[in-house]
Structure formats: C-alpha cells, structure tokens
MDAnalysis code that builds the backbone (N, CA, C; Angstrom):
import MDAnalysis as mda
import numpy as np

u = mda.Universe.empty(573, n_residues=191, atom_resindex=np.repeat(np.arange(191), 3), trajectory=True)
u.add_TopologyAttr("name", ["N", "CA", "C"] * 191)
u.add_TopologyAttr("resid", np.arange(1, 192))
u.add_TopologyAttr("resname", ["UNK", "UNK", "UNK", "UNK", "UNK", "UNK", "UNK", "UNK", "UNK", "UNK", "UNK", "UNK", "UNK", "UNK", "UNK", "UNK", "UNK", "UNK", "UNK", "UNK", "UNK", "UNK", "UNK", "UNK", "UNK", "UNK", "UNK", "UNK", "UNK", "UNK", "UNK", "UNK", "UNK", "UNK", "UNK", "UNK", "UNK", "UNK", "UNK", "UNK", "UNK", "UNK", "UNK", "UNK", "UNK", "UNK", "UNK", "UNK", "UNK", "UNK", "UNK", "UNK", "UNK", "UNK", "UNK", "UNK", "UNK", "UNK", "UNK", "UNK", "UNK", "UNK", "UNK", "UNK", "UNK", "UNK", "UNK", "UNK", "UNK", "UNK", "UNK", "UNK", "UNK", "UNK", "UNK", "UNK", "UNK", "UNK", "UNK", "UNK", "UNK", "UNK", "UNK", "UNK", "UNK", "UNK", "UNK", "UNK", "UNK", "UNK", "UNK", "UNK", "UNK", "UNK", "UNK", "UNK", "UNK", "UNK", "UNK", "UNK", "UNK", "UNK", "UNK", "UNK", "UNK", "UNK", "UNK", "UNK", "UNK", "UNK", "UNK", "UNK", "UNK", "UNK", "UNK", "UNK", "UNK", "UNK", "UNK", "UNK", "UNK", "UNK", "UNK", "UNK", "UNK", "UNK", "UNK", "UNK", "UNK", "UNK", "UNK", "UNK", "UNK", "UNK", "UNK", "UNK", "UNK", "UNK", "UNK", "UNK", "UNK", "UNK", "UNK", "UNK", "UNK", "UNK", "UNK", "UNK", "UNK", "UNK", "UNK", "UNK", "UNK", "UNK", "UNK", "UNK", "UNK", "UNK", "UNK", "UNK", "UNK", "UNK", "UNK", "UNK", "UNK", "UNK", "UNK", "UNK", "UNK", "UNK", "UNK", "UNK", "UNK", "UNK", "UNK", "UNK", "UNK", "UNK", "UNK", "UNK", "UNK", "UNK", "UNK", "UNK", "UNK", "UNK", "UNK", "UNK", "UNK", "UNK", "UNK"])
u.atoms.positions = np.array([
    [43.769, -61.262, -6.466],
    [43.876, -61.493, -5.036],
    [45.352, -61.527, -4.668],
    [45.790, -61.131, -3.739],
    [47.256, -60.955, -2.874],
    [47.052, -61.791, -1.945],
    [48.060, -61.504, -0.738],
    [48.283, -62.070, 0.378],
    [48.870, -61.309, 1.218],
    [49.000, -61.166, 2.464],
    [50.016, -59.995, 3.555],
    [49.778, -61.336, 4.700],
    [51.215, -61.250, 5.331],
    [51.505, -61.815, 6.272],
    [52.136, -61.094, 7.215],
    [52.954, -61.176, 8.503],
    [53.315, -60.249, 9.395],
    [53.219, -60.918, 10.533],
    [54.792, -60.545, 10.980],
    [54.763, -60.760, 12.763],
    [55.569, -59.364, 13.718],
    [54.641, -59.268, 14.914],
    [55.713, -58.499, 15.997],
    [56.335, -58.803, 17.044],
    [57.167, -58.891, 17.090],
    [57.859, -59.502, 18.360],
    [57.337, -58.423, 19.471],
    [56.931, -59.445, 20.608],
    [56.997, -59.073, 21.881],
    [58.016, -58.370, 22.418],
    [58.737, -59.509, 22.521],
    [60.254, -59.159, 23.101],
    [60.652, -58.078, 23.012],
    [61.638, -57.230, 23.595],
    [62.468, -56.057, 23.279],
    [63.185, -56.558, 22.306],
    [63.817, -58.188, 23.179],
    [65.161, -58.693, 22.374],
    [65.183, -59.299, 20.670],
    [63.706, -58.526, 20.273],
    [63.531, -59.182, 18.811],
    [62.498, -60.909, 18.698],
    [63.202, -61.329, 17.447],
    [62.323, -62.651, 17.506],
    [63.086, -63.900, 17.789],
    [62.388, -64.638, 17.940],
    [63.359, -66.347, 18.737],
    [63.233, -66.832, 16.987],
    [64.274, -67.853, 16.854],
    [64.251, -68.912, 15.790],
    [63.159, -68.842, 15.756],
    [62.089, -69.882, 16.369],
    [60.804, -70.214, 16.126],
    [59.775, -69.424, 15.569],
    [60.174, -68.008, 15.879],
    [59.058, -67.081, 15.120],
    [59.725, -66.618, 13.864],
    [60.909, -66.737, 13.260],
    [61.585, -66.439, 12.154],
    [60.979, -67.986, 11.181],
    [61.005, -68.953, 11.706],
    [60.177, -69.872, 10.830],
    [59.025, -70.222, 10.560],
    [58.114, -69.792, 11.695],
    [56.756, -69.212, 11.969],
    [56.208, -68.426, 10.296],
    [57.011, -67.288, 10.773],
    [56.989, -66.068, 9.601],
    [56.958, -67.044, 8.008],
    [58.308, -67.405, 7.652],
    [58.438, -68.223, 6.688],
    [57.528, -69.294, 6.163],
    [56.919, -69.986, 7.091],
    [55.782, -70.813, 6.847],
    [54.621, -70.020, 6.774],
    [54.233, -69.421, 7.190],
    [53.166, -67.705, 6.469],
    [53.303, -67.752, 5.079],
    [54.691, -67.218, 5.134],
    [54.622, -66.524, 3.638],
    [54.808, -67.794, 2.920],
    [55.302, -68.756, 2.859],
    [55.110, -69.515, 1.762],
    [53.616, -70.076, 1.546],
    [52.930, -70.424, 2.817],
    [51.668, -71.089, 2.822],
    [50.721, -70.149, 2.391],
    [50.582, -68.273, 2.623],
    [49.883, -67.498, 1.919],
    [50.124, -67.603, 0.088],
    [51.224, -68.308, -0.290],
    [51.013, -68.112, -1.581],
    [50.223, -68.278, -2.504],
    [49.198, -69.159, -1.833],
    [47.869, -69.344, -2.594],
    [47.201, -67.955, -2.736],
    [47.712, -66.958, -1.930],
    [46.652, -65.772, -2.637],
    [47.601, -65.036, -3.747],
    [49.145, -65.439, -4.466],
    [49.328, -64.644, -5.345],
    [50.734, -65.243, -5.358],
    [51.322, -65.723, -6.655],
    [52.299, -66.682, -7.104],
    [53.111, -65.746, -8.456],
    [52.504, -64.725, -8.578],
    [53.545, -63.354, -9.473],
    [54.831, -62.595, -8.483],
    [54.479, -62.434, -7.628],
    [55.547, -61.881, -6.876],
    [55.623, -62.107, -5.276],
    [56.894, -62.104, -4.724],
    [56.975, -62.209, -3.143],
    [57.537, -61.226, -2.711],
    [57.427, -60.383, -1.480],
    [58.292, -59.117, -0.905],
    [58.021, -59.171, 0.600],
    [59.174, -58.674, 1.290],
    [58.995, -58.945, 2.343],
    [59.821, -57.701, 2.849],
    [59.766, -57.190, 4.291],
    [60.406, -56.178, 4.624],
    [60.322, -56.129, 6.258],
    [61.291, -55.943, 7.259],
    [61.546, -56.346, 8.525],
    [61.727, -54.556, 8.813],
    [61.624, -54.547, 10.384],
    [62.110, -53.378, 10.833],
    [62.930, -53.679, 11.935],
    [63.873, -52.802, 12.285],
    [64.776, -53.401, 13.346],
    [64.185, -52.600, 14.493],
    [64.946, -52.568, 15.346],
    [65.028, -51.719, 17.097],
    [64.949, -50.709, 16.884],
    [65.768, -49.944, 15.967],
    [65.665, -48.261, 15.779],
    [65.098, -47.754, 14.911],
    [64.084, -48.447, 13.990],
    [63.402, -48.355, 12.837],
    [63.742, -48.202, 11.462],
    [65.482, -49.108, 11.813],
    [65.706, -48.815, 9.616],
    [64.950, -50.427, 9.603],
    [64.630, -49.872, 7.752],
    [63.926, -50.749, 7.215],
    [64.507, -51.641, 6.287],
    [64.431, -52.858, 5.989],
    [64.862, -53.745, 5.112],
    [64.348, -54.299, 4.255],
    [64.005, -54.216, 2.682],
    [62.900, -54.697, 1.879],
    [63.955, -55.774, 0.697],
    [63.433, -56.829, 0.562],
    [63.690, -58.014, -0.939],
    [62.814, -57.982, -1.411],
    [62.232, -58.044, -2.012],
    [61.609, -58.542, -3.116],
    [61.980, -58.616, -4.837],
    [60.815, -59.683, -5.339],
    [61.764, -60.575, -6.462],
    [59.764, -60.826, -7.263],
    [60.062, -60.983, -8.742],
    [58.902, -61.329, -8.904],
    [58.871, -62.917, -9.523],
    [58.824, -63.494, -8.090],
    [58.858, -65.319, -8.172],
    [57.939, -65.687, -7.260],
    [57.439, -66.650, -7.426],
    [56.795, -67.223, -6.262],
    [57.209, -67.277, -5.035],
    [56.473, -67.437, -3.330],
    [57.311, -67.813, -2.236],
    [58.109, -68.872, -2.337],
    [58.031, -69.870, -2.866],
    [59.027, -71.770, -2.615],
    [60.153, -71.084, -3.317],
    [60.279, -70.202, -4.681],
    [61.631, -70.198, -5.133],
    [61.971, -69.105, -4.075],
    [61.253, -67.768, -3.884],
    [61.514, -66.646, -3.343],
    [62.395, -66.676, -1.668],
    [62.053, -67.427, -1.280],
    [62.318, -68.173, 0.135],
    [63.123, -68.738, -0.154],
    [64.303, -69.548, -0.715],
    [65.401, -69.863, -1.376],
    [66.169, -69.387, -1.986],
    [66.078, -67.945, -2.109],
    [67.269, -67.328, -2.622],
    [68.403, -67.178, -1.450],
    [69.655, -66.388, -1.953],
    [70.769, -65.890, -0.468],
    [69.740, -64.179, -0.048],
    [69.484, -64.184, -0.714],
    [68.597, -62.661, -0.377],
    [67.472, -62.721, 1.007],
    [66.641, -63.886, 0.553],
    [65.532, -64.105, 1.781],
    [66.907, -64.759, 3.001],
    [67.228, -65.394, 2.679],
    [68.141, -66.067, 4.078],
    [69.051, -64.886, 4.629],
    [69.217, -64.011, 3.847],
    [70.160, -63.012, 4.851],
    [69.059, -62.126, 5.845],
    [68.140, -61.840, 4.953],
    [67.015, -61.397, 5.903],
    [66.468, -61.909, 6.940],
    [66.266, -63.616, 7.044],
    [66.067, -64.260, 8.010],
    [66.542, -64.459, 8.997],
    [68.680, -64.212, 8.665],
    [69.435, -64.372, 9.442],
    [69.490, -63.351, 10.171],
    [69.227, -62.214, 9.228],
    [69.510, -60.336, 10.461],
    [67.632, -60.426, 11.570],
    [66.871, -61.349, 10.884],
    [65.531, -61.152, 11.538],
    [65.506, -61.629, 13.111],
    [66.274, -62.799, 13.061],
    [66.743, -63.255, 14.667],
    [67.143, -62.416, 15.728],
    [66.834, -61.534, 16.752],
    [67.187, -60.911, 17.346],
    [67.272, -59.550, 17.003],
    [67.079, -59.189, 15.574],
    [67.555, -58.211, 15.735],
    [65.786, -57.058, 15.059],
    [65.450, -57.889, 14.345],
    [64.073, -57.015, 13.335],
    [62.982, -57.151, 14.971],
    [62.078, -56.282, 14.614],
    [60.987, -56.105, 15.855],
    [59.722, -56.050, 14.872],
    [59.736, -56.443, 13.703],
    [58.879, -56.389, 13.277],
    [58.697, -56.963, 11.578],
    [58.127, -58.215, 10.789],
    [58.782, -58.805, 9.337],
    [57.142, -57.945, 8.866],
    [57.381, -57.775, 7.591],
    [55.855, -57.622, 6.915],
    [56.485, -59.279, 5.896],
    [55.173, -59.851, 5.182],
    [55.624, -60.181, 3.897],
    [54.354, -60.107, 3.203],
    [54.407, -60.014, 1.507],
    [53.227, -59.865, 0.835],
    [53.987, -60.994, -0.305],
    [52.822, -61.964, -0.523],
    [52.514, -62.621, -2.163],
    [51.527, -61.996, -2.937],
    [51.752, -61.428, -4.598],
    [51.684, -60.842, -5.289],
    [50.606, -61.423, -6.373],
    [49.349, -61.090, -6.539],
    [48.871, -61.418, -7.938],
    [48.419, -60.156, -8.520],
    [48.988, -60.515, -9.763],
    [49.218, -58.881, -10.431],
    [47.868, -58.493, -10.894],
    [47.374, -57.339, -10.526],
    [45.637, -57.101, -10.825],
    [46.071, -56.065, -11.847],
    [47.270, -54.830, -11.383],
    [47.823, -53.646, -11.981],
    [49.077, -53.951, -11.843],
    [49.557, -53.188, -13.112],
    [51.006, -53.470, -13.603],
    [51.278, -54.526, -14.085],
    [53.146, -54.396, -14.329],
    [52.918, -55.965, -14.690],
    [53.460, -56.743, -13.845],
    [53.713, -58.228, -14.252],
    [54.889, -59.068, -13.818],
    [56.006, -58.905, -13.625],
    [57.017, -58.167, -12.838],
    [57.863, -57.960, -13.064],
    [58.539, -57.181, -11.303],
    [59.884, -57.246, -10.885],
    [60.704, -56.722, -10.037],
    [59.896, -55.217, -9.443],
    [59.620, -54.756, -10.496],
    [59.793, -53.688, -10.118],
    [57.666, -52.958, -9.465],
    [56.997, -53.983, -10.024],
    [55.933, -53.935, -9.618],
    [55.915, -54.873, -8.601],
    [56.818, -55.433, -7.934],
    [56.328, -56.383, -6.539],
    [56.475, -55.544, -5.506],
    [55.641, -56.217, -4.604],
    [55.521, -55.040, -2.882],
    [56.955, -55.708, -2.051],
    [57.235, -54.892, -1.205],
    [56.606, -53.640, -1.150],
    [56.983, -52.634, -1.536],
    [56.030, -51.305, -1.455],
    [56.833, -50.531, -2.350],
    [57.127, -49.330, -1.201],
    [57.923, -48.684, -1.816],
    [58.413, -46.952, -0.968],
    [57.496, -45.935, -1.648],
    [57.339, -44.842, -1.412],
    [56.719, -43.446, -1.560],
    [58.148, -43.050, -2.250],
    [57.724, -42.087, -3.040],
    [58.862, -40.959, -4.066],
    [60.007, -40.801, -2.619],
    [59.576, -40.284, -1.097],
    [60.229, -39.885, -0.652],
    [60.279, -40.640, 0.439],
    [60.356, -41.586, 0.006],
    [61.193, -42.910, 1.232],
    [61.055, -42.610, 2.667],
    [59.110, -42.537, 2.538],
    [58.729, -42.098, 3.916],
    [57.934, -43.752, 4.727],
    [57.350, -43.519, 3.847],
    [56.222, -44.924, 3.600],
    [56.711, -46.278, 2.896],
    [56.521, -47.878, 4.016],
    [57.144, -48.268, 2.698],
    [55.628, -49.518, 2.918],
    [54.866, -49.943, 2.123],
    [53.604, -50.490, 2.297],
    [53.097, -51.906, 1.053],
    [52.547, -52.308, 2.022],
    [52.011, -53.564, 1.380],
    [50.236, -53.536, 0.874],
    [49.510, -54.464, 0.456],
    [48.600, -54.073, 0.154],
    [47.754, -55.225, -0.508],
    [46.637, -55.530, 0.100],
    [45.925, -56.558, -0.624],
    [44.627, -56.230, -0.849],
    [43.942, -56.512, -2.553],
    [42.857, -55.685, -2.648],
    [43.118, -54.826, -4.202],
    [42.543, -54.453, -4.429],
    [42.180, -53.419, -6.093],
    [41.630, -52.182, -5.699],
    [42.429, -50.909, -5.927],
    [41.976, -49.506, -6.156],
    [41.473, -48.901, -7.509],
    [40.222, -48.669, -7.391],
    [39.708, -48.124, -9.021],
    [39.836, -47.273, -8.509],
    [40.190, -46.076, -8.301],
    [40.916, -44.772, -8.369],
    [41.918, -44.322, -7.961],
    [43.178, -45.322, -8.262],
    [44.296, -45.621, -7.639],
    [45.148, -44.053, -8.628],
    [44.508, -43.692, -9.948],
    [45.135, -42.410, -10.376],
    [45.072, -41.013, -9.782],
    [43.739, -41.028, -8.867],
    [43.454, -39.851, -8.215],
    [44.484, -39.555, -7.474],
    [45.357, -40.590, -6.672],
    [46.151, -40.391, -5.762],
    [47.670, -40.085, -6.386],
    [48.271, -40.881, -7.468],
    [49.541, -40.661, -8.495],
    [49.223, -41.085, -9.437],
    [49.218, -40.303, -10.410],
    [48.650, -41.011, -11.748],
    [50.376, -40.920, -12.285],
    [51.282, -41.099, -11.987],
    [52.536, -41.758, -12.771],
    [52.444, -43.331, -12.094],
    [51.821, -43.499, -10.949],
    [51.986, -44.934, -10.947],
    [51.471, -45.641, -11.415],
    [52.316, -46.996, -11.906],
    [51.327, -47.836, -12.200],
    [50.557, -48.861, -11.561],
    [50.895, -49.277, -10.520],
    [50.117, -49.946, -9.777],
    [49.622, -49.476, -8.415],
    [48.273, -49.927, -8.695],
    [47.431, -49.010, -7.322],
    [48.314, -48.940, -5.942],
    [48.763, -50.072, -5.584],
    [49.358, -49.717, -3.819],
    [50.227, -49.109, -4.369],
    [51.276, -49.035, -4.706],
    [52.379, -47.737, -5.143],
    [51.852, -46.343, -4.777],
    [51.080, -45.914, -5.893],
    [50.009, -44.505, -5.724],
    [49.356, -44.759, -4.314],
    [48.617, -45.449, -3.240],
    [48.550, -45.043, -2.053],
    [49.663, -44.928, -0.712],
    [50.950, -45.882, -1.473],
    [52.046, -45.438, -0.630],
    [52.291, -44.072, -0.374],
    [52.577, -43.544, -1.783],
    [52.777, -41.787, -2.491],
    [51.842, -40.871, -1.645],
    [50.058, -41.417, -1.763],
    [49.449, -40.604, -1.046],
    [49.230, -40.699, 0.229],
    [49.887, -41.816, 1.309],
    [49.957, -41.697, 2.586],
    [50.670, -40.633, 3.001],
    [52.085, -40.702, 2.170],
    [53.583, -39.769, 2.841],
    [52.999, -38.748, 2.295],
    [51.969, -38.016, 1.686],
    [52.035, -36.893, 1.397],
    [50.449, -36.054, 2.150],
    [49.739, -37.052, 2.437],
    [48.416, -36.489, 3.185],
    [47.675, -37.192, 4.737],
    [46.901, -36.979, 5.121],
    [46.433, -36.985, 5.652],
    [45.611, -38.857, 6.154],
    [46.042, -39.434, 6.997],
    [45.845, -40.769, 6.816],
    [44.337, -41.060, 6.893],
    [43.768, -40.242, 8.059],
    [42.237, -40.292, 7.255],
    [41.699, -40.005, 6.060],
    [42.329, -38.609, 6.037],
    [41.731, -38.264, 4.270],
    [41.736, -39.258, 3.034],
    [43.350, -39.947, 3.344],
    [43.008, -40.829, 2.021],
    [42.648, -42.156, 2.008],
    [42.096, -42.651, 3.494],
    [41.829, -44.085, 3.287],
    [40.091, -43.464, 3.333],
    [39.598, -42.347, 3.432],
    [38.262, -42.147, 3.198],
    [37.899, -42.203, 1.606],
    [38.873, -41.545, 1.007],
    [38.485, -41.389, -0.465],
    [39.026, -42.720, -0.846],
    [39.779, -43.902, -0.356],
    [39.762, -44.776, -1.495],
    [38.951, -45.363, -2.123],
    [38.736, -46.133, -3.280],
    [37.453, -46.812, -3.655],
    [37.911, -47.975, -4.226],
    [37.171, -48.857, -3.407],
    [37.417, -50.858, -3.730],
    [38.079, -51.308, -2.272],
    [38.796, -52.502, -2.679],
    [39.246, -53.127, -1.627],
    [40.289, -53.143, -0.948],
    [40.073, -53.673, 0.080],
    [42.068, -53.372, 0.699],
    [42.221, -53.737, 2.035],
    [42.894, -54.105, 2.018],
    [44.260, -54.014, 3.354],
    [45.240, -53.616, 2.892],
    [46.027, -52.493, 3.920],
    [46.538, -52.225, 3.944],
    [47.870, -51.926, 4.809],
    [48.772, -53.077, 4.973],
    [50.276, -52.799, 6.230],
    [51.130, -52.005, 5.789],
    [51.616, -50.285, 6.511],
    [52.616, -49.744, 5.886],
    [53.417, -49.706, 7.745],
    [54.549, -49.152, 7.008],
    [55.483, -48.780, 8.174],
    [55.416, -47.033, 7.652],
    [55.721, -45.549, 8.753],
    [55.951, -44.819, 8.631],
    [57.170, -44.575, 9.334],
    [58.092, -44.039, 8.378],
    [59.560, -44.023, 8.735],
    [59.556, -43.170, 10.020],
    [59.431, -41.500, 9.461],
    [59.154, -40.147, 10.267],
    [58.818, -41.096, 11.670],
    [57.403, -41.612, 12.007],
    [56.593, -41.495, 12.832],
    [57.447, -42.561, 13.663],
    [58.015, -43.678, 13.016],
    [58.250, -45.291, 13.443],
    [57.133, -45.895, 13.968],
    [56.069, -46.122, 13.177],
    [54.512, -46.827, 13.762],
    [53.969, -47.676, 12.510],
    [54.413, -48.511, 12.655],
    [53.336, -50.084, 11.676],
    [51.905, -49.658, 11.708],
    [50.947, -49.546, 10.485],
    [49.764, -49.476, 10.383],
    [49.472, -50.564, 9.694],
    [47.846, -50.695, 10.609],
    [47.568, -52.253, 9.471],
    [45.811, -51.455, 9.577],
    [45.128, -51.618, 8.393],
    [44.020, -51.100, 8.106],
    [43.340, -51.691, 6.765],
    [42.159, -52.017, 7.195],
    [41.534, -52.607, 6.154],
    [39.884, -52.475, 5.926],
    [39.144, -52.541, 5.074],
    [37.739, -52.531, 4.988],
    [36.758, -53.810, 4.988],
    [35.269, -53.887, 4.786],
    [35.214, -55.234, 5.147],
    [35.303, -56.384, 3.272],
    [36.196, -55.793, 2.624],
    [35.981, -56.558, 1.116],
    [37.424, -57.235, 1.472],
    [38.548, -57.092, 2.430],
    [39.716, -57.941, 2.245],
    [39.937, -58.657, 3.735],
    [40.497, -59.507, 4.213],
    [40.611, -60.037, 5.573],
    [42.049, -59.845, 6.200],
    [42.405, -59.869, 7.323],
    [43.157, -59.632, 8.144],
    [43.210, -60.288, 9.629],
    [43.672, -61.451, 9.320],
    [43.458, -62.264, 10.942],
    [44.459, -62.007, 11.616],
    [44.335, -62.075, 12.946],
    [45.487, -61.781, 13.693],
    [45.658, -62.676, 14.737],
    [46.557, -63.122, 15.482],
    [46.571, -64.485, 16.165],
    [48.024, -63.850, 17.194],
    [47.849, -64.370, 18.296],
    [48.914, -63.682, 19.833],
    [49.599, -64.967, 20.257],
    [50.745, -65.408, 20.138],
    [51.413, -66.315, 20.672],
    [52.232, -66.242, 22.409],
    [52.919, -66.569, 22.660],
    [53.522, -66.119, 23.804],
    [54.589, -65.025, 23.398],
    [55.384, -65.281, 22.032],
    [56.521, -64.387, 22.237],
    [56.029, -63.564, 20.926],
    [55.086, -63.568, 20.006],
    [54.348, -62.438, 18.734],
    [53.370, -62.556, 18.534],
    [52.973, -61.384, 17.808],
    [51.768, -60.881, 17.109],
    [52.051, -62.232, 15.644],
    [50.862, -62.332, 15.229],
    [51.611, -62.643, 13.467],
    [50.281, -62.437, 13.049],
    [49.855, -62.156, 11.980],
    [48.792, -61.646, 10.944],
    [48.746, -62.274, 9.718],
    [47.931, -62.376, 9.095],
    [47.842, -63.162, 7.674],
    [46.484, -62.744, 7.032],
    [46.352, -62.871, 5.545],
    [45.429, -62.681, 4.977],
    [44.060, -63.765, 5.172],
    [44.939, -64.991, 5.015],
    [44.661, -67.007, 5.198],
    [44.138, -66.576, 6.440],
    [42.821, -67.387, 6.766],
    [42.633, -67.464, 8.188],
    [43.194, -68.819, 8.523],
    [43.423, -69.769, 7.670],
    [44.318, -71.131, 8.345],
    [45.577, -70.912, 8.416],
])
C-alpha cells in the first residue's frame, strides 16, 4: 500500500503559508500508507517541475534542508505540490526506486498508488511498476494504456508538453478530494 497527497492552489498568486502546512500535514499524516520512501514534486506558474525525494519516512523526510527549500519556493510561487509515501511492493528500498518518477524522456513525471501485474508489458527495463507506466504514458496513448493496465491504482502525473495534472484511478485504490477557500488538496486517507 502507498499514499498520494496533493494540493492546487486557487489563486493565480500560488499558495498562502497555511496551505504549504496544510500540504505538510498530508504528507506526514498519509505515512501510514508507506514508511519506505517519501517524494514530493511542486509545479510552478510556467510549468517547471521540482521533485525530492529520499527513501526515509515522512517525520525524517520533512526535516531535511531539501523538503524546506521546497516548502520555501512552494509559497507563492508552485500552483500545484504532488506528494507520495512509499511502500515498496516492486523494487527495492532505496533513492532511486522512490516516486516520483520521470519517463526516459522527461515528459511525464508521476506518482502512483496501487500494484501493476503487467507493469513489464509497458517497460520491461523497469523495475518498478509506476516507473514503466510513467514510460508508457509519454510514449502512448492515455486511454490506451490506462485500458490495458491490470490491478490497482491511482494514478497523479503532471505532463510537461501538455502542462495538465492528471489524477485517475479505478475502484481498488481511493482518492478523496476536499475544496477549501484558497485549494484543491487530495489524499489517499479519507481522514
């Protein structure tokens, strides 16, 4: 089991303090769905993207200078945070298997909660299933391949090309979504 969290700012002008700690209390409180890895990734106004991730839990992960610089550029300036906690189903423990991940061609960069048993059909050099559907978003058809997946999922990617946040899921993983005055925010947790 994983976790995906996520907020969008309303605003043009980005997010207020309050929704930058909002966010943070997400991702640490989703860690009950996955304590192998934390990753998180913001988008700004013009759509560059910003990704940390570390394979630690949220309480240490959220305490590095890495998450706080992100928090600090997230104030005003990101229009959009993903974050995912990690329990490793595929791959291993480690940096380089935490979300989120990029596509070969740094089109797609996506999160993912849920198990693909035919996560090789899509890249069989990857090793972990969301990786291989990052790969096969940037390279096909977004219906085509969320028709052929098989098992569970949610799925939040950003598309660079397009600049459009997708959030998509089936009914084996959850995705709540909740409207404040000034964001969107999303979570796996319905509390």
């Amino acid at each position: 089991m994983c976790g995906i969290i996520g907020s969008f700012a309303k605003n043009a002008s980005g997010f207020s303090q309050k929704d930058v700690d909002i966010y943070t209390q997400m991702l640490y409180a989703d860690a009950v769905r996955g304590w192998d890895a934390t990753g998180v990734f913001g988008i700004d106004k013009i759509g560059n993207i910003d990704v940390k991730k570390s394979a630690r839990a949220a309480g240490p992960f959220i305490q590095t200078t890495n998450y706080k610089a992100f928090t600090d550029t997230a104030f005003k300036k990101y229009t959009a945070m993903v974050g995912h906690n990690r329990k490793a189903t595929h791959g291993e423990k480690r940096h380089e298997d935490a979300h989120p991940f990029w596509d070969k061609q740094d089109k797609i960069v996506l999160v993912h909660n849920g198990m693909i048993s035919n996560h090789k059909e899509f890249c069989d050099t990857s090793t972990v299933d969301s990786a291989a559907i990052a790969n096969a978003l940037a390279e096909g058809d977004v219906d085509d391949v969320i028709s052929r997946v098989q098992g569970a999922f949610a799925f939040v990617w950003y598309n660079t090309d397009e600049k459009k946040v997708y959030l998509i899921r089936n009914d084996l993983r959850p995705l709540n979504v909740v409207e404040t005055s000034n964001a969107f925010h999303f979570s796996s947790e319905l509390g």
